[in-house]
TORBA-969288 format. One record per residue (C-alpha): residue in one letter; x, y, z. Coordinates in steps of 0.02 Angstrom, whole numbers, padded with zeros to 5 digits, always signed. Last residue first. Layout:
N
AXYZ/...
END
This chain:
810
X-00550-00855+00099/X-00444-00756-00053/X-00572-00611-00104/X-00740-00580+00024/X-00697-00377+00050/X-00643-00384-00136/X-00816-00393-00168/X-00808-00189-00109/X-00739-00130-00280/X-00883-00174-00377/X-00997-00079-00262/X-00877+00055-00290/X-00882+00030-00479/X-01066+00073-00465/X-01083+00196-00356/X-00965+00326-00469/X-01067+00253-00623/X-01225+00288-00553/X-01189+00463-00504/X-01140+00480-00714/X-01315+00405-00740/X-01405+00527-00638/X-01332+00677-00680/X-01341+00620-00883/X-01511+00593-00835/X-01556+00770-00752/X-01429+00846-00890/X-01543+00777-01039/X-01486+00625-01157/X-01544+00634-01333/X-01677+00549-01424/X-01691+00413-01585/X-01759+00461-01726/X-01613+00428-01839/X-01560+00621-01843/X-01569+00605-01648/X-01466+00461-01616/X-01320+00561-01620/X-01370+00686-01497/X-01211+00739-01405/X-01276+00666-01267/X-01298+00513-01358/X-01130+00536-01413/X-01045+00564-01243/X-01164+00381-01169/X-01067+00258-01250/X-00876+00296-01240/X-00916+00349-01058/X-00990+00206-00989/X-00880+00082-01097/X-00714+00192-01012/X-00792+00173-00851/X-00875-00004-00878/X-00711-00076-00950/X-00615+00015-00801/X-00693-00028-00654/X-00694-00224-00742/X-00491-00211-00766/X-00472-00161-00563/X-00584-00297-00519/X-00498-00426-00615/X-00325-00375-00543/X-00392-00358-00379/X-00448-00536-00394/X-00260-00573-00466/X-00178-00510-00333/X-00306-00610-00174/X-00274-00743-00262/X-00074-00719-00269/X-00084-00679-00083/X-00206-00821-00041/X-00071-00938-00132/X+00064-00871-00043/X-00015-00872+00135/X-00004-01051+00123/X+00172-01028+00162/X+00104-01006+00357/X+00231-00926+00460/X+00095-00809+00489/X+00100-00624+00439/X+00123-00627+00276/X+00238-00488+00208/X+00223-00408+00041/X+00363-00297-00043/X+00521-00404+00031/X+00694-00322+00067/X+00602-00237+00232/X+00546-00417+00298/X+00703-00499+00248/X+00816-00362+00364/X+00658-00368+00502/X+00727-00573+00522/X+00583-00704+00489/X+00405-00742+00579/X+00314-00619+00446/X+00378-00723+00304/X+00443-00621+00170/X+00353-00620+00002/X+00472-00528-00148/X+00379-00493-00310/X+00480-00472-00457/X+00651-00556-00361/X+00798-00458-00359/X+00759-00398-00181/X+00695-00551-00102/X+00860-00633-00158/X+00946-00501-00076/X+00875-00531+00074/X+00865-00712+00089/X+01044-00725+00198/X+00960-00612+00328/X+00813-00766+00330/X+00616-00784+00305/X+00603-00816+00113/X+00472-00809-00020/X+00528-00759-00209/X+00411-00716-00350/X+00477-00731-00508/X+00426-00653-00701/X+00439-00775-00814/X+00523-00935-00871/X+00701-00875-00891/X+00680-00793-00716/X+00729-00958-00621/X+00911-00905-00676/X+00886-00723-00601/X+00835-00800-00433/X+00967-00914-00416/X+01085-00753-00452/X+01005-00673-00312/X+01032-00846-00214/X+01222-00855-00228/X+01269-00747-00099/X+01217-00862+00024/X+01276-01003-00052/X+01179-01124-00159/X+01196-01295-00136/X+01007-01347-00234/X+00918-01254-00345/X+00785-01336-00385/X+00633-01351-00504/X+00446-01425-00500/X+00400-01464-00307/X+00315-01605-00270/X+00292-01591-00083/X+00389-01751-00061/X+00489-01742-00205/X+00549-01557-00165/X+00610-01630+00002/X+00696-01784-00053/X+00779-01660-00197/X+00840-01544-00086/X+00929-01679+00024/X+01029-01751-00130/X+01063-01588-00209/X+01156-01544-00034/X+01075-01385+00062/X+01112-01218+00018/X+00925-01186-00042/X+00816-01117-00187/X+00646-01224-00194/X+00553-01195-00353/X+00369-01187-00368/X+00269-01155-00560/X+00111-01070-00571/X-00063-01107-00623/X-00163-01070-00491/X-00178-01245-00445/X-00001-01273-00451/X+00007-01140-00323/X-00127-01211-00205/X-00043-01405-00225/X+00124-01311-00168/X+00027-01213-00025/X-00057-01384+00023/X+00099-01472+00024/X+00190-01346+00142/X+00042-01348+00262/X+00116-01454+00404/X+00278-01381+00386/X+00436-01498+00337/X+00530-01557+00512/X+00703-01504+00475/X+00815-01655+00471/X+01001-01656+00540/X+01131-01788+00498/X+01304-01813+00570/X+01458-01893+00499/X+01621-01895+00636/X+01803-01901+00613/X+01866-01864+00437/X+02044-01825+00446/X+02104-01634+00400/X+02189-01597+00561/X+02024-01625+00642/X+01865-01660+00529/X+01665-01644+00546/X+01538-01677+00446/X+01368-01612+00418/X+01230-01717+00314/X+01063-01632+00296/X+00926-01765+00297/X+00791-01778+00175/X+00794-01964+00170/X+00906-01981+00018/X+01020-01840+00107/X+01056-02000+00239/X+01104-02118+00116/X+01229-01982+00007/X+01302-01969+00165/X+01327-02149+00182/X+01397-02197+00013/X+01496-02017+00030/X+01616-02123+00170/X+01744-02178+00081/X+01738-02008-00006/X+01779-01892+00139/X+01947-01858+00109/X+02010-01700+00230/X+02104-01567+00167/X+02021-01451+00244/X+01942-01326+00126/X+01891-01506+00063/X+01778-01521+00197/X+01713-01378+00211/X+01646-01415+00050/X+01579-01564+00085/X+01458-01495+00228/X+01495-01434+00409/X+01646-01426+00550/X+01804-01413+00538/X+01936-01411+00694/X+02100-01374+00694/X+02205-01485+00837/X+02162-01589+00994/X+02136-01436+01123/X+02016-01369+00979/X+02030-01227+00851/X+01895-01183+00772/X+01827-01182+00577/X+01650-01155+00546/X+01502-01213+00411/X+01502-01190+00208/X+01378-01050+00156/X+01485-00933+00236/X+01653-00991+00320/X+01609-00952+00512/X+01787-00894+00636/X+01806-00990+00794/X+01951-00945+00886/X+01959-01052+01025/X+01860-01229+01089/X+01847-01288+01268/X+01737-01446+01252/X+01553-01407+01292/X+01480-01498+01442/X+01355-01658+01390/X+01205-01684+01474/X+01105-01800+01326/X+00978-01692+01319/X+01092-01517+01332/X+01209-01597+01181/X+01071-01639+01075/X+00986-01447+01097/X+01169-01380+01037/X+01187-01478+00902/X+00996-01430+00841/X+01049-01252+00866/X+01200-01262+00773/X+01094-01319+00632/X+00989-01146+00640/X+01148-01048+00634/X+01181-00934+00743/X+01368-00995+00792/X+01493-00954+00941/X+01409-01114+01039/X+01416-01212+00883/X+01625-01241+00939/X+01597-01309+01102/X+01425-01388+01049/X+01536-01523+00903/X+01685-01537+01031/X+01564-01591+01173/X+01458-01704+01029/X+01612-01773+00976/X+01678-01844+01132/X+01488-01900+01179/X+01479-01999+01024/X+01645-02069+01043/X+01823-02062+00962/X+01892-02184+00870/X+01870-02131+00696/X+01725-02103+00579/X+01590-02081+00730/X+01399-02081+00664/X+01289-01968+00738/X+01121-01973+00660/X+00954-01872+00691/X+01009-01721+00759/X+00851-01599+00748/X+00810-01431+00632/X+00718-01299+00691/X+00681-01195+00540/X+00466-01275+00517/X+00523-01312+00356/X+00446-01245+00175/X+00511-01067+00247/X+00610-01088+00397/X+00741-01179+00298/X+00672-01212+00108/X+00701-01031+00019/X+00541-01042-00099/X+00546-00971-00278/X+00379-00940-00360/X+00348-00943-00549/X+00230-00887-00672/X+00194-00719-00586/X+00081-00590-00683/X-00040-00578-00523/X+00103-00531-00403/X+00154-00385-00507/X-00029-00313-00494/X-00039-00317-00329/X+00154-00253-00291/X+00109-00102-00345/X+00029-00073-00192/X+00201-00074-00083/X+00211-00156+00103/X+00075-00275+00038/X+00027-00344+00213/X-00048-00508+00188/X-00127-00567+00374/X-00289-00598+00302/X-00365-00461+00377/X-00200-00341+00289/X-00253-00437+00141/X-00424-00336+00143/X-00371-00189+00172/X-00247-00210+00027/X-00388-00265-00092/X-00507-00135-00032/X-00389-00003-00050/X-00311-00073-00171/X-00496-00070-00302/X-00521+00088-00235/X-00389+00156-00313/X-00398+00079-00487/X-00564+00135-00548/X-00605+00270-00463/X-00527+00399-00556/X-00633+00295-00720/X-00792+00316-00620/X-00736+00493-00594/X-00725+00541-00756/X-00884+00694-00769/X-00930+00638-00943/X-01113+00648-00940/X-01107+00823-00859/X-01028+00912-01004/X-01115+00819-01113/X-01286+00872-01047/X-01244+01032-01037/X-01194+01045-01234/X-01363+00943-01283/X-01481+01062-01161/X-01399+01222-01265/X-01417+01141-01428/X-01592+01106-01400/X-01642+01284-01343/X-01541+01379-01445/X-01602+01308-01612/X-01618+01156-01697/X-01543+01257-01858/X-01437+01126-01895/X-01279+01275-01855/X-01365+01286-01704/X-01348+01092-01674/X-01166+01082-01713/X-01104+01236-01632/X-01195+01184-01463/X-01101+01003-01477/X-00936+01081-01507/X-00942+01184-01356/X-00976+01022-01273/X-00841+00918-01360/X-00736+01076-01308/X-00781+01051-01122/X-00755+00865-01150/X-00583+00869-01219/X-00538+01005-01063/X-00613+00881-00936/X-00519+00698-01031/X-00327+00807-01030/X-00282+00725-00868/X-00404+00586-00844/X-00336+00518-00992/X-00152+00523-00932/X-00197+00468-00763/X-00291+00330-00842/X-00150+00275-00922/X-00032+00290-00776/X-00132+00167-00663/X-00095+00016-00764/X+00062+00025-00679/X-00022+00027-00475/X-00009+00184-00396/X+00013+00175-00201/X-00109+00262-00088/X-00160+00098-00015/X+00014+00010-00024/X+00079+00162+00082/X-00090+00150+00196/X-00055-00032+00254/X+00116-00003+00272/X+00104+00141+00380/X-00056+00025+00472/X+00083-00096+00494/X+00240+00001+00545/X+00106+00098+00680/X+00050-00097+00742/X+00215-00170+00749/X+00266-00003+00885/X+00409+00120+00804/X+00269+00258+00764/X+00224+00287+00940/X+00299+00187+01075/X+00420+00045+01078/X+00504-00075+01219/X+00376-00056+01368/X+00433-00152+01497/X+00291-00282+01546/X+00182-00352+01709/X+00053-00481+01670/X-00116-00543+01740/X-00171-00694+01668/X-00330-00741+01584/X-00297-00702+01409/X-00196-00568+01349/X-00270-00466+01164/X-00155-00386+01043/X-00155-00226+00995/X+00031-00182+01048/X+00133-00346+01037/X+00213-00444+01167/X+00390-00496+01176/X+00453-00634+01289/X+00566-00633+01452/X+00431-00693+01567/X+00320-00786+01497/X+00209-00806+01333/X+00092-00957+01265/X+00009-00896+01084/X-00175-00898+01093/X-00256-00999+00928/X-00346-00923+00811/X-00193-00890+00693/X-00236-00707+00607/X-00032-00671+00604/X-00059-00500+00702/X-00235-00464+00741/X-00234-00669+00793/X-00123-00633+00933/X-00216-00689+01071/X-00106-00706+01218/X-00083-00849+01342/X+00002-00832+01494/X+00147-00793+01612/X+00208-00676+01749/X+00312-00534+01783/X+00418-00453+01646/X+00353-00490+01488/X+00441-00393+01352/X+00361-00253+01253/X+00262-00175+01106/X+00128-00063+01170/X-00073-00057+01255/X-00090-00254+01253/X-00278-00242+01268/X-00359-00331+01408/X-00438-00487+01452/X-00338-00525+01599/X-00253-00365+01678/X-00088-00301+01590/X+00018-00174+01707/X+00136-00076+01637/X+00312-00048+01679/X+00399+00107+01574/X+00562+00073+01496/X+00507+00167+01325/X+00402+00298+01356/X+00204+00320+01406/X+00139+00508+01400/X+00033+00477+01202/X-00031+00310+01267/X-00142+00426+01388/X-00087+00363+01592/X-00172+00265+01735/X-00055+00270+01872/X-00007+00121+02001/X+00096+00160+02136/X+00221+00321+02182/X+00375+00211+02149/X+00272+00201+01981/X+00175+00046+01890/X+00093+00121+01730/X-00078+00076+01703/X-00127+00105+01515/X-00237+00215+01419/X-00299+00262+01226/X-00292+00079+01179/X-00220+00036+01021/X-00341-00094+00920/X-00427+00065+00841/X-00299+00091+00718/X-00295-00052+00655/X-00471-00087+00649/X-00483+00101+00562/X-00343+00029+00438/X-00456-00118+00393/X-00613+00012+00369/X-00559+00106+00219/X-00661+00003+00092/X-00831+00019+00222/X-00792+00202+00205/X-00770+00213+00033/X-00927+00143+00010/X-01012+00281+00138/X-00927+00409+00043/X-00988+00333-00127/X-01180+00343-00086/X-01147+00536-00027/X-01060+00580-00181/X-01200+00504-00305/X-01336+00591-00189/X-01224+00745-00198/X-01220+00709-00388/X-01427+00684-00408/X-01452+00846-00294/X-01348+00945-00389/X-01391+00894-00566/X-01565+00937-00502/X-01578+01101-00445/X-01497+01135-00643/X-01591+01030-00718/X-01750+01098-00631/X-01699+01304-00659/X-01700+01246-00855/X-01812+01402-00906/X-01872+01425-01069/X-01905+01583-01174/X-01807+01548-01333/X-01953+01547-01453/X-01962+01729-01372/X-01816+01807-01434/X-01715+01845-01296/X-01678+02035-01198/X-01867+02040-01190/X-01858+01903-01030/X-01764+02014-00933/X-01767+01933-00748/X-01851+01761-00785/X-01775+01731-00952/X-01604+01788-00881/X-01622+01714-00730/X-01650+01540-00866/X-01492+01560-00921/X-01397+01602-00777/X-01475+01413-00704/X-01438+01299-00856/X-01248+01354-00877/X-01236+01365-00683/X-01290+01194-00649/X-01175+01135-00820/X-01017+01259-00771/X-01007+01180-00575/X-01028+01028-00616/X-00920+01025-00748/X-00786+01107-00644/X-00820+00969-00491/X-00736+00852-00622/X-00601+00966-00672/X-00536+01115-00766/X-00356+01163-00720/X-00324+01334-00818/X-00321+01393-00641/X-00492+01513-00677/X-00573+01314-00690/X-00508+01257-00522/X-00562+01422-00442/X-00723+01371-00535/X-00728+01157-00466/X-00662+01199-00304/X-00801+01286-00215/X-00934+01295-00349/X-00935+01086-00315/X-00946+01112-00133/X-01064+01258-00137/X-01200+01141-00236/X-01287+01125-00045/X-01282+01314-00015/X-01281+01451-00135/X-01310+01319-00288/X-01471+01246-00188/X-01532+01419-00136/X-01514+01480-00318/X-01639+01325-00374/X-01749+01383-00242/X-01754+01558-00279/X-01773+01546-00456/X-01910+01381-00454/X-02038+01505-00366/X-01975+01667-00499/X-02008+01548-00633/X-02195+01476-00547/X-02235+01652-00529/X-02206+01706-00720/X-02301+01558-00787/X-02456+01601-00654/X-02497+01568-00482/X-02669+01504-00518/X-02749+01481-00695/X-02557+01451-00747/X-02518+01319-00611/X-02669+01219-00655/X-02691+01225-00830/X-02488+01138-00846/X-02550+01035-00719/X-02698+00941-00809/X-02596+00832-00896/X-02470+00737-00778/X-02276+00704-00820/X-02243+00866-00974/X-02348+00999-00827/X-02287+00920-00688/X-02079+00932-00755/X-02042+01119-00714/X-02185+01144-00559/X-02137+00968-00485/X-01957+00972-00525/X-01940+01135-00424/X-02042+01098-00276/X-01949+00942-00245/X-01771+01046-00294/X-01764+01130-00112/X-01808+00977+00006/X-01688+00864-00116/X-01547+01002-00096/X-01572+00982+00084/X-01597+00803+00102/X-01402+00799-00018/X-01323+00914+00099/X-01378+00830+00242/X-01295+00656+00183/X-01159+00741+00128/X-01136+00802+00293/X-01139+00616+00360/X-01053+00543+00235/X-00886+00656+00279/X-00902+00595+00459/X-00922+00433+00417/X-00763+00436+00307/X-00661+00530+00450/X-00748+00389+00555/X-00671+00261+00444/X-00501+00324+00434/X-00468+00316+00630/X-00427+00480+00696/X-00250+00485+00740/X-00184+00538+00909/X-00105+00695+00925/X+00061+00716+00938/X+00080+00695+00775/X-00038+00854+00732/X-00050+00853+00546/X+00007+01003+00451/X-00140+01086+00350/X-00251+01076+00199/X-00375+01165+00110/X-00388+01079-00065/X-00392+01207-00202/X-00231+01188-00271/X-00173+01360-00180/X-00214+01238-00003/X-00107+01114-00078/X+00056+01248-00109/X+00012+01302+00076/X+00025+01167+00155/X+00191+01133+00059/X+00245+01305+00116/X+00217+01263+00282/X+00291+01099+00310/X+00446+01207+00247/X+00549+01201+00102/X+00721+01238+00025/X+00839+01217+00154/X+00725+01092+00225/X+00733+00972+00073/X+00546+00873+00051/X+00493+00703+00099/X+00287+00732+00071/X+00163+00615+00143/X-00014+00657+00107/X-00185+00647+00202/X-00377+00610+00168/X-00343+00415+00269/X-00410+00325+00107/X-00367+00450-00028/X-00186+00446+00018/X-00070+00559-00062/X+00107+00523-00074/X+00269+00655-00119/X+00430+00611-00162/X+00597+00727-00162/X+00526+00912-00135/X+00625+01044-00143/X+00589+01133-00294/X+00395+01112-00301/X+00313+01030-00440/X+00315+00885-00355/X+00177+00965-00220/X+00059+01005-00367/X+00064+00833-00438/X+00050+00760-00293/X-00108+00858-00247/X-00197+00861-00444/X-00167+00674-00430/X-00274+00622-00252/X-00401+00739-00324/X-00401+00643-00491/X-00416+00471-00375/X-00569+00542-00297/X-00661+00653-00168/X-00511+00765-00105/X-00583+00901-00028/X-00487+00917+00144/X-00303+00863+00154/X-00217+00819+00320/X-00018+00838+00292/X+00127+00753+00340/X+00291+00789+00326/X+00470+00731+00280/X+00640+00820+00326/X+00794+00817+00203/X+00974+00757+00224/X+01073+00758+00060/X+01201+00611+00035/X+01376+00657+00021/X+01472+00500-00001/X+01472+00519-00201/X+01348+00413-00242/X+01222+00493-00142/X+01264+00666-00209/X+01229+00595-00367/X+01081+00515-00330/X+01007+00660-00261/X+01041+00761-00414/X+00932+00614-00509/X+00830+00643-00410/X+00802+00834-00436/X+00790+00810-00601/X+00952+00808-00730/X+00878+00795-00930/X+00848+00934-00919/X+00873+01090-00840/X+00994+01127-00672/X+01049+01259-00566/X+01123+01195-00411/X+01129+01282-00229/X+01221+01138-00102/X+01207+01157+00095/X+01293+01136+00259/X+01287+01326+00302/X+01461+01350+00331/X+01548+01229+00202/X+01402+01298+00082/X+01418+01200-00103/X+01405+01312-00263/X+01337+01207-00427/X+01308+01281-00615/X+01251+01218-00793/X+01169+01047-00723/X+01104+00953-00868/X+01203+00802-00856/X+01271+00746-00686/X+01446+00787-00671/X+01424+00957-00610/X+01333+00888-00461/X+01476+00764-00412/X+01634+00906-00449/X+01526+01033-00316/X+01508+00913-00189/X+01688+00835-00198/X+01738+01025-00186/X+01630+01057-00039/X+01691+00922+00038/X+01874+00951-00008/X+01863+01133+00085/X+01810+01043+00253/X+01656+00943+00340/X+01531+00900+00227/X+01421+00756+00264/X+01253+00860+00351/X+01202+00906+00186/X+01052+01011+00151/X+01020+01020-00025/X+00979+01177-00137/X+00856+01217-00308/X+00871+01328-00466/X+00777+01279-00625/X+00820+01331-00793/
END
């Protein structure tokens, strides 16, 4: 039975409480449930099958959501994706807590937690207890860019590893001399002696355990005494294995018979020095993966010059607030997100969308925080600071992709999980096995250390997360930002992507190109009455009535009561009656028979235009067509698709007739053509029939069709409701970013199943030989300075692998 509480803000009288009570009770599982008028709060007690999200839920459903707080914590010791589990794991365990991500990339974890259960405190302390010091991060402080935390964390492993080398030199030599060059053996007995060169290789070989092996004795045995054995435990329990054996042949040599009487102090000296090498190889890979978040991060200047009654004020970043005036000189950093308000320019964007060319900006227009102005000098209000600046949402996106866990992921959690106890009894096994042959103590004890080290799993930790961080690092270069990680490998299985057409496949500035009158009144007459009632409107066509109207110098006609039918167009009222305006169906909402005239609509959709008609007191007065200008580089993105192998459809309210003009031109495969706004999610589930979808859309109306969609893309220049509904965003209003995106998927894809063929391969292989099945046939086992060696390798190795990503989807 578990026992937890919610914080909830909602309730405010006796029914509250009771509607609180009757929703918890409801959900399966729960035997008991007490809400708190006074103290806002729930206490349930609950087993299985309710969770405490599923409680959540609940209480969600029922009007009565539960507030909680979230924090974040900097994590020390975490050196690879098993790390990264053993943390969440531990912090989910916890009553309280609702979600809980660890980053490997940035060493940190974000926990959303209920604070009448929990504080920041007790879930630093719950990580700390898991053997990973950690603490509550400053966020007032500014963040240290992920790459120099990496560098830093290189750079003492780096010592640590010269050290160790320093110390085991002299050991290796005096072990290993006398079996590598003849001659030594005579030498070191005729003049320090057997017993001298034991107690020599003692010291130093306990020196390296006391102070470079620390780190793995650090977590890996108070990992082991937790019932938790992992990779730094077999570290830990092979070095020592080898090293308390052979003190014991150096200190009380009698207390073993003396066909026994060997000392292992070099593979013990060693397996240290070959891991930290290993370790120190992979921190300065990881690094180099990490670095797109440190460019992020390091685009924010730390200063800016404030303009004050006072004068001019050079501030930290961390004192400006919103409504502050800075002061932009040419060539400088854009220090936060505001609007222009003296001056005009050019401004390099290219951090943001990765277009090379300087965007023009005057007064009245946002800038963005990180990017570069050009030779101007501007004056701007400052509109967001800290965490609500483009740049913060991006690098959080950035590292929430980058700590996500992709689906193939749960395997090797699950073999990762129970692979350190399998291999500790393999080793055990391994010693039983060759004793029992009567190969003696010697041999089986070198055999069962040499397994245990062999099969230290990171490699196959490794495998996946480094793989997204590299891939997600580098999309965010690319202007791709995966807002979730899992998203990768969903991308890559797509066999169809949906485009909306407006704004998406068009540039979303559509232009009056016809005006025909169907009665007697003129083009100017309809054009006043057409702007008079667009005025109230948002929609892009309005717009293009609206721009004809201000050419052509035409005052808006006094219109009332304009009220927009979705998906159809507007009806107003007008000085000379009701007034409809937009497509057929609007048109027969009014009453008003437009088929003596469909010949020429039908004419104008033929050419890609969008006819729009407009009606007063149900008679047919005036045709227009508008044409959205198709992007530049919509054919290339279609050809790119097809290319890769997938299908395009275009989903889009226009008429069939104008759909179809544009999806011939670019040569799209399927549409879906008159669709209403509310429409488009079930657009999406029809287009599903061939495979999983991808959708790409810009608009409010695209939302939910981004949602229901596998993979939702949002263009970057669209609405913030699209880009939130959608798991990747690209950056530029470029739909060739859809291609790079599903490249850039299925290379991480690729890379992701390669980590984990020569993990698992690696590791499949190499346990028997270091259990010494080749040895009956005359073959020879694996020794722990080897098995050190190769498992380093193996770490390194799918790394490397990982960091071609850097070069994916040019």
């Amino acid at each position: 039975m578990t026992k937890t509480s919610f914080s909830i803000d909602a309730m405010h009288c006796g029914a509250c409480t009771g509607r609180v009570e009757r929703a918890l009770l409801a959900e399966p599982g729960v035997t008991s449930a007490s809400a708190n008028l006074m103290a806002r709060s729930a206490s349930v007690e609950f087993d299985a099958p309710a969770t405490q999200a599923s409680l959540r839920a609940a209480l969600e459903k029922a009007g009565y959501p539960a507030s909680g707080g979230s924090a974040r914590l900097e994590v020390e010791g975490m050196t690879c994706a098993s790390c990264t589990g053993r943390v969440e794991r531990a912090l989910t365990a916890l009553p309280g807590v609702t979600s809980a991500s660890v980053y490997l990339a940035t060493q940190s974890a974000q926990v959303s937690f209920d604070e009448a259960t929990l504080t920041p405190e007790d879930l630093a302390r719950t990580v700390t207890e898991a053997g990973y010091p950690a603490r509550i991060a400053d966020r007032s402080a500014p963040t240290a860019p992920a790459a120099e935390r990496q560098a830093a964390e290189a750079r003492q492993l780096k010592h640590q590893f010269l050290l160790s080398l320093v110390l085991t030199f002299p050991v290796f030599v005096l072990a290993m001399g006398a079996h590598m060059i003849p001659g030594v053996h005579h030498l070191i007995a005729s003049t320090i002696g057997e017993r001298a060169s034991w107690w020599i290789q003692f010291i130093l070989t306990a020196a390296v355990l006391a102070f470079p092996g620390r780190l793995f004795l650090r977590i890996g045995i108070p990992a082991l005494l937790r019932g938790a054995p992992e990779m730094n435990s077999l570290v830990a329990m092979g070095s020592l294995a080898a090293f308390f054996y052979s003190a014991l042949v150096t200190l009380a040599p009698q207390l073993l018979p003396e066909s026994a009487r060997a000392v292992y102090f070099e593979a013990a000296a060693t397996i240290v020095t070959l891991i930290l090498l290993g370790r120190w190889l992979e921190a300065r890979a990881k690094g180099r993966a990490g670095e797109a978040i440190s460019r992020l991060i390091g685009l924010q200047p730390k200063t800016a010059r404030v303009q004050t009654e006072a004068g001019v004020e050079e501030r930290p970043i961390a004192e400006l607030a919103p409504g502050d005036v800075l002061l932009l000189a040419p060539g400088e950093r854009v220090a936060l997100d505001g609007v222009i308000t003296e001056g005009a320019g050019h401004v390099d964007e290219s951090m943001l969308t990765g277009e090379p060319l300087p965007v023009t900006k005057a007064e009245g227009d946002k800038i963005t925080g990180g990017t570069v102005n050009g030779e101007a000098a501007l004056s701007y209000r400052v509109t967001a600071i800290g965490a609500d600046t483009v740049l913060s949402r991006i690098i959080a996106m950035v590292e929430e992709a980058q700590g996500a866990k992709l689906p193939v992921q749960a395997l090797v959690d699950k073999v990762t999980r129970v692979f350190v106890p399998v291999v500790m009894a393999l080793s055990v096994l391994t010693f039983a096995i060759w004793m029992l042959a009567g190969m003696g103590f010697t041999h089986a004890f070198v055999a069962a250390i040499s397994v245990m080290i062999i099969a230290c799993p990171c490699a196959m930790g490794l495998a996946t997360p480094v793989s997204i961080l590299v891939g997600t690092g580098r999309g965010a270069e690319l202007g791709l930002l995966f807002r979730r990680g899992d998203a990768l490998q969903r991308l890559s299985e797509v066999a169809l992507v949906g485009f909306d057409k407006t704004g998406t496949l068009t540039e979303g500035r559509p232009a009056l190109t016809d005006l025909e009158p169907l009665a007697d009144l003129s083009e100017s007459e309809i054009l006043a009455l057409a702007a008079g009632a667009e005025s109230r409107s948002v929609h892009p066509l309005a717009r293009a009535i609206l721009a004809e109207a201000a050419v052509r110098g035409i005052a808006h006609a006094p219109v009332k009561r304009v009220k927009a039918l979705s998906g159809k167009g507007l009806r107003a009222q007008a000085e000379a009656g009701k007034l409809w305006i937009g497509n057929a169906a609007a048109m027969a909402e009014a009453e008003a028979d437009i088929s003596p005239f469909s010949e020429r609509a039908a004419a104008l959709a033929a050419k890609g235009r969008t006819p729009v008609w407009m009606a007063i007191e149900g008679k047919p007065v005036a045709l227009m067509a508008l044409s959205d200008p198709i992007k530049a580089e919509a054919r290339d993105a279609i050809v790119a698709l097809h290319a890769a192998g997938v299908q395009v459809a275009m989903v889009t309210g226009d008429t069939r007739a104008t759909a179809q003009a544009v999806a011939s031109e670019l040569g799209i495969d399927r549409v879906e053509a008159e669709v209403l706004p509310e429409g488009k999610r079930d657009a999406v589930e029809n287009l599903r029939a061939t495979g999983p979808v991808a959708f790409v859309g810009d608009g409010i109306n695209d939302a939910p069709a981004l949602a229901a969609a596998d993979v939702g893309l949002a263009i970057g220049t669209g609405t913030d409701v699209a880009i939130e509904a959608a798991e990747v965003v690209l950056m530029r209003g470029d739909p060739t970013g859809v291609a790079k995106a599903l490249d850039l998927s299925r290379a991480v894809m690729r890379n992701i199943k390669q980590n984990l063929f020569w993990a698992f391969a690696y590791n499949v292989a190499l346990i028997p030989v270091a259990m010494g099945i080749l040895v009956p046939f005359g073959g020879t086992g694996l020794s722990p300075m080897l098995a050190a060696g190769a498992m380093a390798f193996s770490s390194v190795f799918v790394v490397s692998n990982a960091l071609r990503l850097r070069r994916a989807a040019r």
